[in-house]
C-alpha positions in Angstrom: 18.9 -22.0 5.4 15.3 -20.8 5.1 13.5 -20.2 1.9 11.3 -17.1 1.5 9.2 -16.6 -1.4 8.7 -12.8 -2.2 6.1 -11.8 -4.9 7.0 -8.7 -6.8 10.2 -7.1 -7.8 9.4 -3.8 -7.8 11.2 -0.7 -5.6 8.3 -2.0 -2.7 9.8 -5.3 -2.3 13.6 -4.4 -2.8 13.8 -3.7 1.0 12.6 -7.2 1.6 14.9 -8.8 -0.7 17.5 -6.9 1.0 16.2 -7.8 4.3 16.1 -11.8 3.7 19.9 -11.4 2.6 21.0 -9.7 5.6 19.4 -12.1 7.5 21.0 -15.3 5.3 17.6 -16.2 4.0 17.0 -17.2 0.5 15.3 -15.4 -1.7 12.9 -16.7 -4.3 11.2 -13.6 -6.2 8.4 -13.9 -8.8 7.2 -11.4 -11.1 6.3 -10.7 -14.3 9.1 -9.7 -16.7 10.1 -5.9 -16.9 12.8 -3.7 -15.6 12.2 -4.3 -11.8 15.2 -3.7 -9.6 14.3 -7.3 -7.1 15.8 -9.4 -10.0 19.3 -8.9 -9.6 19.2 -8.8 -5.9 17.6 -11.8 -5.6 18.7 -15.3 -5.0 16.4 -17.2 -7.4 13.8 -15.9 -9.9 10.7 -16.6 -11.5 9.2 -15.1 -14.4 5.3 -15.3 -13.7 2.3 -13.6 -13.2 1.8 -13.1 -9.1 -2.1 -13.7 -9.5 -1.6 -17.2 -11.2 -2.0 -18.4 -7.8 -1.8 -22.1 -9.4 1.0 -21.9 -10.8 3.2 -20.1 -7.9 2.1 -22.8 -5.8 3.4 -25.4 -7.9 6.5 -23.4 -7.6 6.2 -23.1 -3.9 6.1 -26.7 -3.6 9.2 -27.3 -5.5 11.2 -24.8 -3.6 10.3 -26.0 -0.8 9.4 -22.5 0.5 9.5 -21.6 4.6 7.3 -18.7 3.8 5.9 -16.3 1.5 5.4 -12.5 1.1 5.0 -9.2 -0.3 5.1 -5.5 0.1 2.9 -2.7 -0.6 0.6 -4.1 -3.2 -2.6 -6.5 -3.3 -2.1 -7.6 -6.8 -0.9 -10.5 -5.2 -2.5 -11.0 -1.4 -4.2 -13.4 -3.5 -1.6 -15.9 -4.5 -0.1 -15.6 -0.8 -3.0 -16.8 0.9 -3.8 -19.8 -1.4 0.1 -20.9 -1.0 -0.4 -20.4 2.6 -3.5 -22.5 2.9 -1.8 -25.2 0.8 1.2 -25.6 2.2 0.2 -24.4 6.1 2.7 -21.5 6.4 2.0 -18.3 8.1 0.3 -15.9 6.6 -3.1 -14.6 6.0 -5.9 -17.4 4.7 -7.2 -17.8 1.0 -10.8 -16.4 2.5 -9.2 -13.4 3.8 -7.2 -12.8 0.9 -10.0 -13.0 -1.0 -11.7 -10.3 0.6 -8.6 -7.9 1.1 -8.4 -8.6 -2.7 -11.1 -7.3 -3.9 -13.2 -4.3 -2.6 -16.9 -5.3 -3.3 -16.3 -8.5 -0.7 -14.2 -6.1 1.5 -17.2 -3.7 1.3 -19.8 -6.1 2.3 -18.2 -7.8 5.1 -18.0 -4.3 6.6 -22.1 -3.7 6.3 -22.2 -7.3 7.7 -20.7 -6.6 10.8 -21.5 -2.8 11.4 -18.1 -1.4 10.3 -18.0 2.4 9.9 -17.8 2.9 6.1 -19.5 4.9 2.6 -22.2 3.9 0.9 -21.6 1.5 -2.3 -23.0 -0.4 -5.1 -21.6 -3.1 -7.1 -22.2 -2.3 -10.6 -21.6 -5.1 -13.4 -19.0 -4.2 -15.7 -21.0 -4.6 -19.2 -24.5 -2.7 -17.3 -25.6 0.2 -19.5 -27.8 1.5 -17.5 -25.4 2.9 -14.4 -28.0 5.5 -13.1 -30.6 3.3 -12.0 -28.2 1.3 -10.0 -27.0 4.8 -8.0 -30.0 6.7 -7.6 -29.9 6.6 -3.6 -26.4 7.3 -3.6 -25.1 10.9 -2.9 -23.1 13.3 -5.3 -19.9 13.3 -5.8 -19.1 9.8 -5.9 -16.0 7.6 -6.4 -15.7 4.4 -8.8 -12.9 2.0 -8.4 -11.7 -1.2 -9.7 -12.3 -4.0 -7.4 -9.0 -5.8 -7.8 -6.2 -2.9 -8.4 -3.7 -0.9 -5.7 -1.6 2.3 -6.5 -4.9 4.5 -7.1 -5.5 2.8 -10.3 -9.5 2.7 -11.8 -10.0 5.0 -9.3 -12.0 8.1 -10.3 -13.9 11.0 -8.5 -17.5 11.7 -10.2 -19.2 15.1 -9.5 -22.5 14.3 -12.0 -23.9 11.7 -14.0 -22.6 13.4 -17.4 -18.9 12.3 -15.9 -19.7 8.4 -15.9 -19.1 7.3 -19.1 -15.7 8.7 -18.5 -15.4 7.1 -15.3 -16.5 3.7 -16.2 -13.7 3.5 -19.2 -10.9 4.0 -16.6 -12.1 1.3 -14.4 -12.2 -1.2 -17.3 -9.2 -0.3 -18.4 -7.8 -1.1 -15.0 -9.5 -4.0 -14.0 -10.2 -8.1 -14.7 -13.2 -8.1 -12.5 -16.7 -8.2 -14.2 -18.0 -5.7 -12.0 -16.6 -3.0 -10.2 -17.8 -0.5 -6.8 -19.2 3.0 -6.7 -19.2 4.6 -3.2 -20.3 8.1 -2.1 -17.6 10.1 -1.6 -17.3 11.6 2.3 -15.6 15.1 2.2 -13.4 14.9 5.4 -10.0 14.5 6.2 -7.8 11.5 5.1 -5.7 9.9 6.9 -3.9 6.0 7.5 -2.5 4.1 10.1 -0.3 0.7 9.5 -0.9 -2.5 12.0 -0.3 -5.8 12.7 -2.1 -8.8 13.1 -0.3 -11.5 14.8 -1.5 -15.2 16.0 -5.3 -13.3 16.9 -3.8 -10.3 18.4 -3.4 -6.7 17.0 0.4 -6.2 18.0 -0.1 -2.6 17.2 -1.4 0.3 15.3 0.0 3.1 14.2 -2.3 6.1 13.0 0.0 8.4 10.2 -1.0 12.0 8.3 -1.3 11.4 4.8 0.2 14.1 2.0 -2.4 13.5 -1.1 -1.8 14.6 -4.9 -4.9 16.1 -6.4 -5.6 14.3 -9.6 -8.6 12.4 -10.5 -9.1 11.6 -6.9 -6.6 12.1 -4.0 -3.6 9.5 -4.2 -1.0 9.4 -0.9 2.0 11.1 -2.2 3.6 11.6 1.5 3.2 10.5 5.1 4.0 11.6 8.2 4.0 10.4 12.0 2.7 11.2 14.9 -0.6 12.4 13.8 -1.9 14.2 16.3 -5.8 13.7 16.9 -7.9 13.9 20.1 -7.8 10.9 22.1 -11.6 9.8 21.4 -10.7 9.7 17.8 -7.6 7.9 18.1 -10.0 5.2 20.3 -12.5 5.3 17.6 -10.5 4.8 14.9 -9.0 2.0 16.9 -12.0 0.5 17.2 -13.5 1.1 13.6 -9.9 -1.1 12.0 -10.4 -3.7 14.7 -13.5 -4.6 13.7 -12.9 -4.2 10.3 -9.4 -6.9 10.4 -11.7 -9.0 12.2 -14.7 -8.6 9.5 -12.1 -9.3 6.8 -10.6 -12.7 9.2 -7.3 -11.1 9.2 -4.0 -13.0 10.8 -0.4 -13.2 10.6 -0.3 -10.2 8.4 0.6 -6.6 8.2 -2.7 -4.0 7.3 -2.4 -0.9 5.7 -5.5 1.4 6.6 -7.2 4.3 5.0 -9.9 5.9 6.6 -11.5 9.0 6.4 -12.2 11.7 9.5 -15.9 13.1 9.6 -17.5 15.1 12.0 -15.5 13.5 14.6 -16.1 9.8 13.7 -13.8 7.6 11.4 -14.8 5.8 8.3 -12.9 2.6 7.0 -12.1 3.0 3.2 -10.5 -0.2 2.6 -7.8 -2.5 4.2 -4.6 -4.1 2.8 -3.6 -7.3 4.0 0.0 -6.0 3.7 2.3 -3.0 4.5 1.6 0.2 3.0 3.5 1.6 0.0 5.0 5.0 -0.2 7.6 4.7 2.6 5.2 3.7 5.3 6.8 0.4 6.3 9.7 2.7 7.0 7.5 5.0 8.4 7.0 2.4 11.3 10.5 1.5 11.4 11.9 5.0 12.2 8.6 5.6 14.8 9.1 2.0 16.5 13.0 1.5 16.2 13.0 -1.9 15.0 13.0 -3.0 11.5 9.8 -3.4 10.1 11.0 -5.5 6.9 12.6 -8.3 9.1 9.4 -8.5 11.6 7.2 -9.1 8.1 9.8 -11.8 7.0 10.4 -13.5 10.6 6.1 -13.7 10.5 5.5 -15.0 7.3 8.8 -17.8 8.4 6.8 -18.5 10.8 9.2 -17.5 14.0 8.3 -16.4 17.2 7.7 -12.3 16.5 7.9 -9.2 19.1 6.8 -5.8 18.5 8.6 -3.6 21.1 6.2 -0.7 20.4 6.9 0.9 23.7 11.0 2.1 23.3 10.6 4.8 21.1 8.3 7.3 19.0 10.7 9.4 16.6 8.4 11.7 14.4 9.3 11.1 10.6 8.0 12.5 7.5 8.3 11.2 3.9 7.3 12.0 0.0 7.6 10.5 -3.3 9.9 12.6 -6.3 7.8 12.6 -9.2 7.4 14.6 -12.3 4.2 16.6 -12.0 4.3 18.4 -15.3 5.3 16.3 -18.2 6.6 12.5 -19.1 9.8 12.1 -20.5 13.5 10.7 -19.8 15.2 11.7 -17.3 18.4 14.2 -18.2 20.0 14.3 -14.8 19.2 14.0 -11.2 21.2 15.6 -8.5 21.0 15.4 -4.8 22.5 18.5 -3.4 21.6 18.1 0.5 24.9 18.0 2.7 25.4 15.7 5.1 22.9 15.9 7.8 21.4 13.6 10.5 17.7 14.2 10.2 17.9 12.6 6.2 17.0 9.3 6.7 17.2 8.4 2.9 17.2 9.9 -0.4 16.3 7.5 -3.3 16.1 7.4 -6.8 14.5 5.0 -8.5 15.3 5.5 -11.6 18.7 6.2 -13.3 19.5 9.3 -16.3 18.1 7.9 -19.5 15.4 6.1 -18.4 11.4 7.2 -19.0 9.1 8.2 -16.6 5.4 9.3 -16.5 3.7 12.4 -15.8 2.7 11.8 -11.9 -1.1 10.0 -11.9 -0.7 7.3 -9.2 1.4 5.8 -7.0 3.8 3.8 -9.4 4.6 7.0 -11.1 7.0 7.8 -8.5 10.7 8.5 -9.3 12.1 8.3 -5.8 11.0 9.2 -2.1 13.0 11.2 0.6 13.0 10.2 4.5 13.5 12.6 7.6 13.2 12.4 11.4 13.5 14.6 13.7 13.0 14.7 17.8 9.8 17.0 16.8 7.4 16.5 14.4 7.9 20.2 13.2 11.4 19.3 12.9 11.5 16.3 10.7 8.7 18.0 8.3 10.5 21.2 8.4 14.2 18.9 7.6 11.7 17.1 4.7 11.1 20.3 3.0 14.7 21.4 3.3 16.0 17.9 1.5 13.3 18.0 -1.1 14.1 21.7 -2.3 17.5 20.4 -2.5 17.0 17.7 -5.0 16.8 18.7 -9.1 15.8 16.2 -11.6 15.9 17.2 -15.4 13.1 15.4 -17.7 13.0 16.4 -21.0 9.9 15.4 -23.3 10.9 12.7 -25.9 
């Protein structure tokens, strides 16, 4: 029986857990402790930090491992391509990782070799004077944290009396002893999932993105087809091509962000894993194959199709949160009847538990699915199923 290592416990790697047990692989989860539904699905588990790279290899060795993984976060893209390096499994390298790891290296590697993409500076984390560092940069501006995922130290800036602000949320979100500011292009946002398999790009999958307006816009929702002129489609092609192979990406999935402008697409950064916030279904319903087992069959090391060509069902997705207030939850009650186009309704989180006031993505509560044979149709069956859900949260 093979062994797959899985790093994370959280509600993004549950469908891989789930997965490797279908499938009769063994599962061997590491995380942190904390109330993360992977632990009792799984079929071993370790309590450890998924960026003590180290230390998870050490483990990797004496599990003997076939593989190892994650799902839609970088935390710990890291760890994976150390262990991968080390042991010579499938999977993206520890230079790679490095870069997809941490956006200042990501950043630079697109200016190297002429990828599409905003304006930045790397600021130190204990500089004082900020301004001097962004004078040729362009109002409004974004910082982020170098080495987070989920929207965290990431903050919109519309004038310098706004930085001191901004600088105390990226160090309270980040390990790194310096962080990015980039301009900030005003266009539209939108994704696209892909895979990178022995060289070749297996696929890509350009998706509409739903965004909550908070600090700065966080993906919420997604939706696919997304319907674009055939030049942009080919451009953006072309822009996350060049920037998988600036970044020396291989044997991984890539979750893309970009950014539409006058026509021409602009990389925002590159995940050397599959998105968050329902997208690895996302390419499940579109594709008709099950996205999960292609990751784990990869990172095993097996002999991998993508049959991209058999179908294209138009799905839709968004997250349940609470907008308005943190607090427990009283009750929560789906009410939708039965009905085809709901691919899934989940809640995370179970009456008496806490929950924050939605900020970014791990605020979520729960998601809901739909398809339809339209576009219109599944987005029109997605807000149906969604006014159909009430969730109680009273303050504490």
């Amino acid at each position: 029986m093979k062994k797959i290592m899985i790093l994370g416990a959280g509600i993004y790697q549950v469908p891989l857990i789930k997965t490797a047990k279908r499938l009769g692989i063994t599962s061997v989860v590491v995380s942190i402790p904390g109330n993360y539904p992977g632990f009792e699905l799984a079929d071993k588990v370790y309590y450890e930090d998924t960026t003590d790279y180290e230390t998870i290899l050490e483990i990797a060795k004496k599990e003997q491992i076939d593989g190892i993984v994650t799902a839609g976060t970088d935390v710990a893209v890291i760890t994976i391509g150390k262990v991968c390096d080390e042991l010579g499994l499938c999977g993206l390298t520890f230079d790679a990782a490095k870069i997809a790891a941490n956006k200042i290296l990501m950043k630079a590697s697109y200016e190297e070799h002429g990828v599409r993409t905003a304006r930045f500076r790397k600021i130190p984390l204990d500089e004082t004077d900020v301004s001097r560092h962004l004078s040729s940069l362009s109002f409004p501006l974004i910082f982020k944290a170098v080495d987070t995922s989920g929207s965290r130290g990431i903050i919109r800036v519309d004038s310098e009396e706004e930085f001191d602000a901004a600088i105390q949320n990226v160090k309270e979100n980040t390990k790194s002893d310096s962080y990015i500011v980039e301009e900030f292009i005003e266009g539209e946002e939108f994704g696209a999932q892909a895979f990178v398999y022995r060289g070749e790009v297996t696929f890509i999958l350009p998706h509409g993105d739903e965004v909550f307006k908070g600090d700065t816009g966080v993906p919420v929702g997604h939706y696919a087809p997304y319907e674009l002129e055939p030049g942009i489609i080919e451009d953006a092609r072309e822009q996350l091509t060049a920037a998988i192979n600036a970044m020396g990406l291989d044997n991984c999935a890539i979750n893309a962000d970009f950014i539409l402008k006058d026509g021409k697409t602009y990389v925002l950064e590159i995940g050397g894993r599959s998105g968050a916030t329902c997208l690895a279904e996302l390419v499940s319903i579109y594709y008709g194959f099950d996205y999960y087992e292609k990751i784990l069959r990869c990172a095993l090391g097996e002999d991998v199709a993508f049959e991209c060509g058999k179908a294209a069902v138009p799905n839709a997705s968004r997250l349940l949160m609470s907008k308005d207030k943190s607090g427990v939850i009283k009750s929560q009650t789906d009410k939708n009847p039965e009905n085809p186009d709901i691919f899934e309704v989940q809640f995370d989180y179970k009456p008496g538990d806490r929950v924050r006031k939605f900020h970014v993505g791990p605020d979520r509560i729960g998601h809901v699915i739909t398809k339809g044979e339209t576009l219109l149709q599944a987005q029109s069956a997605l807000e149906a199923a969604y006014s159909n859900i009430e969730i109680q949260i009273v303050s504490e």
